[in-house]
N, C-alpha and C positions, 0 to 999 in steps of 0.2 A: 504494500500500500504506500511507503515512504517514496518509491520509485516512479508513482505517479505524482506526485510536488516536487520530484531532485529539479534542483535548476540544472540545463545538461549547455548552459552556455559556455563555453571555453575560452579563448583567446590564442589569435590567431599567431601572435611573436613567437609561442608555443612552437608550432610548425605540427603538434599533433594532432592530428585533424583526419578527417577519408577525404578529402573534398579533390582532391587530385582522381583518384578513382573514383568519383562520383560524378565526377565532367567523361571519364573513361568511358562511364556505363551510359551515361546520357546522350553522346556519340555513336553505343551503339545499335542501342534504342530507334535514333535516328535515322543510322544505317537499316536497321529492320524494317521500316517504315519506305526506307527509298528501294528495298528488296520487292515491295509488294510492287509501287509506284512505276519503275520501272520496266517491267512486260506488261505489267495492266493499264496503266497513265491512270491520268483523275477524269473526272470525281470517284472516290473511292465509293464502292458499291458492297455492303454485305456486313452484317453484325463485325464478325472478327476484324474487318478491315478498318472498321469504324471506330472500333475499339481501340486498335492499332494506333490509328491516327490521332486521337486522345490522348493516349499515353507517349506519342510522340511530340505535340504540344506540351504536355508536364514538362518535357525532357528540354525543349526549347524554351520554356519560360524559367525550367531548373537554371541552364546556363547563364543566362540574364540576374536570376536572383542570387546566384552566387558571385556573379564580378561586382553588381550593386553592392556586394556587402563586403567584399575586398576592396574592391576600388575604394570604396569610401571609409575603410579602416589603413588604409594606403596615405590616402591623399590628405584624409586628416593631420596625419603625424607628416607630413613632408614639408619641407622648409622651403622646396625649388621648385619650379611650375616647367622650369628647363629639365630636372630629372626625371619629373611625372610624365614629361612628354616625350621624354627618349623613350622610357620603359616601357608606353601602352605604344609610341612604332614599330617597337623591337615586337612587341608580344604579337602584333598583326602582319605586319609587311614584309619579313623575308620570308615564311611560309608561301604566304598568298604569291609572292611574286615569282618565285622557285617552281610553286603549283601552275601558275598561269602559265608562265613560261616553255615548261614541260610540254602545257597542254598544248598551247602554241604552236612550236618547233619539233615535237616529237610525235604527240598521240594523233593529233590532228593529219598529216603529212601520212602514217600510217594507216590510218583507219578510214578517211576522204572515199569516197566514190570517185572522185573527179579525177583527173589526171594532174600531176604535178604543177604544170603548167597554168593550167586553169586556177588550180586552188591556191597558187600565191598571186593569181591575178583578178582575185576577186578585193573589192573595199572592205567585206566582211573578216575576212581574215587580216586585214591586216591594223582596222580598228577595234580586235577584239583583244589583245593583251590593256590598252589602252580602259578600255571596257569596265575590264572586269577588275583590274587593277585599282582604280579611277572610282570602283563603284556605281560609274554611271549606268551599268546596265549589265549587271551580275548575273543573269540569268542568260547570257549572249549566247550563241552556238558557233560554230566555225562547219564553213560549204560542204554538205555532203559527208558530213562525221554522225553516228552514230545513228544512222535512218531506219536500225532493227528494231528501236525502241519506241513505242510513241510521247516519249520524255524523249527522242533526240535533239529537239529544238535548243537543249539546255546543256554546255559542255559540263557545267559544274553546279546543278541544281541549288547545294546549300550553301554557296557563298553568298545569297540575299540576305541573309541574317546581320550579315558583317557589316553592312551599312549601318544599321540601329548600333551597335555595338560601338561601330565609328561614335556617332552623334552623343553614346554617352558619357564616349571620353571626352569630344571637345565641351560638351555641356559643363562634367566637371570641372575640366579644368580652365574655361574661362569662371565660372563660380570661384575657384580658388585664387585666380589671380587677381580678382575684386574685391574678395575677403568674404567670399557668402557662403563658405562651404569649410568654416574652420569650427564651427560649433556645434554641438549635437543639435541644439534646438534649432539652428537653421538647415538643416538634414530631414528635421522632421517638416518642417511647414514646408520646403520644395518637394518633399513625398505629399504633404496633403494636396499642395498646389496642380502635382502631378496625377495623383488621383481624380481629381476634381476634373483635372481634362482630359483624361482616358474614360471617366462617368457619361460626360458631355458628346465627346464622340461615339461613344457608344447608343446613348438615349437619341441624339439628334440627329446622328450622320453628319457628313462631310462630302460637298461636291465644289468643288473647284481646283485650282492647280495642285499641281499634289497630292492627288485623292489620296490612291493609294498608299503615298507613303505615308502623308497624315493618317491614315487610318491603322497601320501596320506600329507604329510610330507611337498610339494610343495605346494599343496591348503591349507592346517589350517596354515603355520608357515607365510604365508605372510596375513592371514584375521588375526593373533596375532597381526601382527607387525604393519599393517593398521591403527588397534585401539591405539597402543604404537605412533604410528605416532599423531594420532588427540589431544594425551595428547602432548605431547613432542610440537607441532606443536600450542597449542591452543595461543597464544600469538603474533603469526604473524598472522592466519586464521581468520575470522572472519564465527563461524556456522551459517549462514543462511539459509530461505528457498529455496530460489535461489541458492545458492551455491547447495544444495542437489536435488535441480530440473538438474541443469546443469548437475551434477555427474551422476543421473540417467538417461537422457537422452544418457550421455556418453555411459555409461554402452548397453542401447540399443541398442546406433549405432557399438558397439567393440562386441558384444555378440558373434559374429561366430570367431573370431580374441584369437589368442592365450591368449592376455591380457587379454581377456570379464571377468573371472570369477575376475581379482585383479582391473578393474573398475566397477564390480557389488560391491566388498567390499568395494570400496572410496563411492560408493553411499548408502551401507547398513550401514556403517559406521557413515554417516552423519546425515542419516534417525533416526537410532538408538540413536544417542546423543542426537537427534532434541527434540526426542520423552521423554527419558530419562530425559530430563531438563526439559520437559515441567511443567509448573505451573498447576494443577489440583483445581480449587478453593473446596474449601468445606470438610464437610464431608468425602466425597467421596474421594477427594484428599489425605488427609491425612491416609485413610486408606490402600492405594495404596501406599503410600511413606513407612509405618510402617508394613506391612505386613510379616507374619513370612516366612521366606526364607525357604522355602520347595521346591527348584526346583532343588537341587541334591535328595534330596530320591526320588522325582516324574523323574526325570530321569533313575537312577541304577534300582528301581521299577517297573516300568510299563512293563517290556518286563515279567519277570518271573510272574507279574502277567495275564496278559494277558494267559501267556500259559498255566497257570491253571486255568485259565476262560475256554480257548477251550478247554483242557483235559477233561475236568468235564461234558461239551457241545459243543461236535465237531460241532455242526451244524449252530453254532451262525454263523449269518450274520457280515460283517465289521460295520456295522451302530451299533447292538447291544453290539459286544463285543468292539466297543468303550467306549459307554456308561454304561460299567460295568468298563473297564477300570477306567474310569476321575474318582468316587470317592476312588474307590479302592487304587489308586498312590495315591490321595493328605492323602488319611488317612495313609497311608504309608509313603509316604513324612514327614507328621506330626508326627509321632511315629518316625523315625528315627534322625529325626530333636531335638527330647525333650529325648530321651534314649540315643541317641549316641555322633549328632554335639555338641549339648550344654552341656554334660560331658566333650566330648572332648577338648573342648573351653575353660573349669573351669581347667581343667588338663593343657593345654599349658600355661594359665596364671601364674600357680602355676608354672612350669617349669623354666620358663621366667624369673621368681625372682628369685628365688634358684638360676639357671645357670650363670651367667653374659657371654655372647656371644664373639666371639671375633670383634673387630669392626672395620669397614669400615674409610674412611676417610670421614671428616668431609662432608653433602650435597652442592655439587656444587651450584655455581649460574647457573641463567638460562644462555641458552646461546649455 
């Protein structure tokens, strides 16, 4: 009974956490999701599929709620708006651009219907590293690549994400370099402020420039801010199990209600840290805590491989070309993670010294 009131909030200086494997699992979740998508295309049709899709959502708004509450136990404590901004380039752009590239110059050139000729004399290939790089148009495809699948339109289906994920780092960190993003209570009223206009679009809709993105924009910026909330927040809240029972409960009974998807995030949110903090005794524990963070290349990875999975064998079922999928991502994951992140990692460090940033005012108290 004491273990439904433990507070299971931890701290993240700690470094003992799952949350490394917990973005693992959420990648691959994702991957499952784009295994169905892939020889089927959308709209997803059939209980399981629907199901699928759902729990692929959690897994996309999981991601978002846990950088909201890193990023913002990060950018709290940092003195430089110059080192906050090296570290969220470093954490995005040499994947992505390594990824792009590849697709570019290598998968593209190979897998093309068209003749060489043709396919580097088209405009589409040659403004698509540009593209998808740039985020202007993350979902682009290159001539005559991947026409086995009806998702071929798309060389890298879940790089759309990466856009919002952009927009919350410059969010934060122009807030930082203003001074509006050094105290908890200013943490919490841009989470209310945020809620209030993910409610708003939600209740009214949005038609004019930018539909889209305004609309997409309203669901991930307040599962960010959620998470920023549970950092910011953790000193008055106590995380309990009960709290996260309550939340979800919430969450059930608001489901048809404009709010339902920002009290599924108060409940996935709670879920998430509950789980994240949890103590894993053993072995086992400690291998989950230390695990090499592979769940950005098993993300940017798994759509372009998948599609050269069903190019190669149009006829592969969803069950199969998952299961070619999962090791094909994590070894990909793992290559990108030891060639690309952790060069890139050794390079911002060296940056970081050499540059001296210009700096912030000194880290607020709480409060």
């Amino acid at each position: 009974m004491k273990f439904l009131f433990h507070d299971g909030h931890g701290h993240l200086e700690e470094k003992s956490n799952n949350f490394t494997a917990m973005r693992i699992l959420f990648a691959l979740i994702v991957l499952y999701g784009h295994a169905l998508m892939i020889p089927l295309g959308l709209p997803f049709d059939g209980a399981w599929a629907m199901s699928v899709d759902f729990i692929v959502q959690c897994a996309l708004d999981g991601f978002f709620i846990l950088s909201g509450y890193m990023i913002t136990a990060s950018a709290m404590k940092s003195r430089s708006i110059g080192h906050y901004a090296k570290a969220r380039f470093f954490r995005i752009f040499p994947g992505l651009i390594a990824t792009v590239l590849m697709l570019w110059l290598v998968v593209g050139p190979l897998f093309t219907t068209l003749p060489a000729t043709e396919y580097w004399a088209q405009s589409q290939t040659w403004l698509f590293p540009l593209k998808l790089i740039a985020q202007i148009d993350p979902m682009a495809g290159l001539p005559g690549v991947f026409d086995a699948s009806p998702m071929g339109e798309s060389m890298n289906g879940p790089l759309w994400t990466i856009r919002y994920e952009l927009m919350a780092y410059v969010g934060v960190g122009v807030l930082m370099a203003v001074g509006l993003y050094r105290k908890n209570a200013q943490v919490l009223l841009w989470t209310a402020l945020t809620l209030a206009f993910g409610m708003l679009v939600e209740t009214f809709g949005y038609r004019g420039i930018g539909e889209e993105t305004i609309g997409t924009l309203a669901r991930f910026a307040p599962a960010f801010m959620v998470g920023a909330a549970f950092h910011a927040g953790r000193r008055y809240l106590r995380l309990t199990p009960v709290f996260a029972g309550l939340a979800i409960l919430a969450a059930i009974a608001t489901q048809h209600l404009p709010i339902g998807w920002m009290m599924l995030d108060i409940a996935l949110a709670a879920s998430y840290l509950l789980i994240g903090y949890a103590r894993i005794p053993g072995r086992a524990g400690e291998q989950v805590r230390n695990v090499e963070d592979v769940s950005y290349g098993i993300y940017i990875l798994h759509w372009p491989l998948g599609m050269m999975a069903f190019s190669l064998v149009p006829g592969l079922t969803t069950t199969e070309l998952a299961m070619l999928m999962v090791p094909l991502a994590v070894m990909g994951g793992w290559g990108l993670r030891v060639l690309v992140e952790k060069p890139a990692m050794v390079l911002r460090t060296r940056l970081s010294r050499r540059q001296p940033a210009a700096t912030l005012t000194p880290p607020a108290q709480p409060g």
